[in-house]
N, C-alpha and C positions, 0 to 999 in steps of 0.2 A: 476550562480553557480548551482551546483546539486540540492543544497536542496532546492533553488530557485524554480527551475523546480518541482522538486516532492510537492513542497508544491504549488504549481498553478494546477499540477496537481489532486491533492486531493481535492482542492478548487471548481475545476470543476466540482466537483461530490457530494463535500457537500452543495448542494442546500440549509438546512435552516439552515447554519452555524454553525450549534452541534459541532462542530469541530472532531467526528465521520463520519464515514460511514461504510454503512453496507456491509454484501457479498457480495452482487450481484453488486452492485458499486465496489467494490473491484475487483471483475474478472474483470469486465468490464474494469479498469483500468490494472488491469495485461494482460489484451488481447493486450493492447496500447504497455505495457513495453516486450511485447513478450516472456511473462511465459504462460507454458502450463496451463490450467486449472487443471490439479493433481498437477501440482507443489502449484497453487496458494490456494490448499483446503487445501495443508499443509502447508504452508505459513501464512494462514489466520488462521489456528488453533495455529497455536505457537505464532501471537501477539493476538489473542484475548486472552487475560491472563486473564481479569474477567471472559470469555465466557458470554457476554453480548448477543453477535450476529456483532458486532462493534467492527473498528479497531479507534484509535483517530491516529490525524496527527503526534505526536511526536510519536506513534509506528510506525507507516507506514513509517517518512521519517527515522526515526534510522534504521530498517532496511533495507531499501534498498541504504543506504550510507552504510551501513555496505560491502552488496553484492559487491558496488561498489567498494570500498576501496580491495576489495579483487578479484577486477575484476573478480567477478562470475558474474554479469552481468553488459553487455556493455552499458547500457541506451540509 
């Protein structure tokens, strides 16, 4: 399933399991899902909702199910 995939994908990147990751993990993974790096700076600032510096995995895959469901992006 989708959220299958984006939650391994995110897994891939959270090395010590925080269940966050940070920017730079984050573009890295938006490079994979083929979002431009401006798209992903705002991206990334609309789930970082504490402004910790980190996104957790239920932001990350809520919205990019979301994109999807609305096939803004193709995955």
């Amino acid at each position: 399933s989708e959220k299958k995939r984006l939650s391994s994908l995110f897994h891939a990147y959270d090395v010590d399991n925080s269940g966050r990751i940070e920017k730079t993990k984050f573009f890295t993974i938006c490079q994979e899902l083929h979002v431009s790096s401006q798209e992903a700076e705002g991206i990334f600032n609309r789930l970082d909702i504490d402004k910790d510096g980190t996104v957790t995995l239920e932001e990350f895959i809520n919205y990019f199910k979301y994109l999807s469901d609305r096939k803004l992006y193709s995955g």
